[in-house]
N, C-alpha and C positions, 0 to 999 in steps of 0.2 A: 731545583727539584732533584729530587735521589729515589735512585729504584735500590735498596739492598737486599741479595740475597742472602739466608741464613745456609750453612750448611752445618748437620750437628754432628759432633766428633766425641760425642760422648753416647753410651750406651742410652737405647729409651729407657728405662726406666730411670735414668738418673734426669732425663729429659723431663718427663713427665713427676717427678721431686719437685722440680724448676718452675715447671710451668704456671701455679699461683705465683710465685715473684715479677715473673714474667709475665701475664696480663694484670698486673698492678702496675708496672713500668709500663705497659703500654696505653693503661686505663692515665697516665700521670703525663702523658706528652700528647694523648689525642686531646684531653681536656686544653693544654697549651696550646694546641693549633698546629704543632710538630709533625702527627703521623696521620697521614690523611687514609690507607688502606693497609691489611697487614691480613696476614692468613698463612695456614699450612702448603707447603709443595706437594704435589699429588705424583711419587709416592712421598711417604712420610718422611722425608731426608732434610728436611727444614724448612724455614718460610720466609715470604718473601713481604718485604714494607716497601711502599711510598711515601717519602717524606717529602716533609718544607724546611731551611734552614735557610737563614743569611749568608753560611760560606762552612766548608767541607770540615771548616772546626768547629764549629758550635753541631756538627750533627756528630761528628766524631766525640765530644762528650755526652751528648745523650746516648749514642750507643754505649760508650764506657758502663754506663749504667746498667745496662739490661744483667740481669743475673745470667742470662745465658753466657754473656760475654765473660763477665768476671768471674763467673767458675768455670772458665776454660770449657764448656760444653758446647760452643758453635762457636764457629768461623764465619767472615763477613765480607761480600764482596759489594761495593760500593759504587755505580756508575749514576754519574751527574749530568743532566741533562736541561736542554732549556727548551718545553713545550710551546709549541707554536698553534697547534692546531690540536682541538677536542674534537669527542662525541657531543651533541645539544644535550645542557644541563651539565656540562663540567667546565665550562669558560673561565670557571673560577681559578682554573690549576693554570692558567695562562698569566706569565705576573706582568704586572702592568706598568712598570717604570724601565 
């Protein structure tokens, strides 16, 4: 499991350019199974995902992807973690092997 934070390094209006590329990239890996929560930072300085991947490279290509990334518009900070314990009704994020 991965918590990433975005942070954007590019003016909002070139942010909000982006932004249909960007929930198309995220409409394309939720559909996978890949990004389980994702949302704006309060204040508007970036956003923050939860993923799922098999190992820190295969999420590291799916981020490659995000247009935020590849038009140098955010930066990405990445912490890996192994859930042990939910809230009732998220058992699901506890992997099982």
């Amino acid at each position: 499991m991965f918590v990433i934070t975005l942070t954007y390094v590019a003016p909002i209006e070139d942010i909000d350019a982006l932004l249909p590329a960007h929930l198309e990239w995220l409409d394309r890996y939720y559909a996978a199974g890949t990004l389980l929560a994702s949302g704006r930072r309060v204040p508007r300085t970036g956003g923050v995902i939860l993923a799922r991947a098999t190992d820190r490279a295969e999420l590291d290509a799916v981020l490659a992807e995000d247009p935020f990334r590849s038009e140098g518009a955010a930066t990405y900070d990445v912490v890996e973690f192994a859930p042990t314990r939910t809230a009732p009704g998220l058992e699901g994020l506890i992997p099982t092997d």
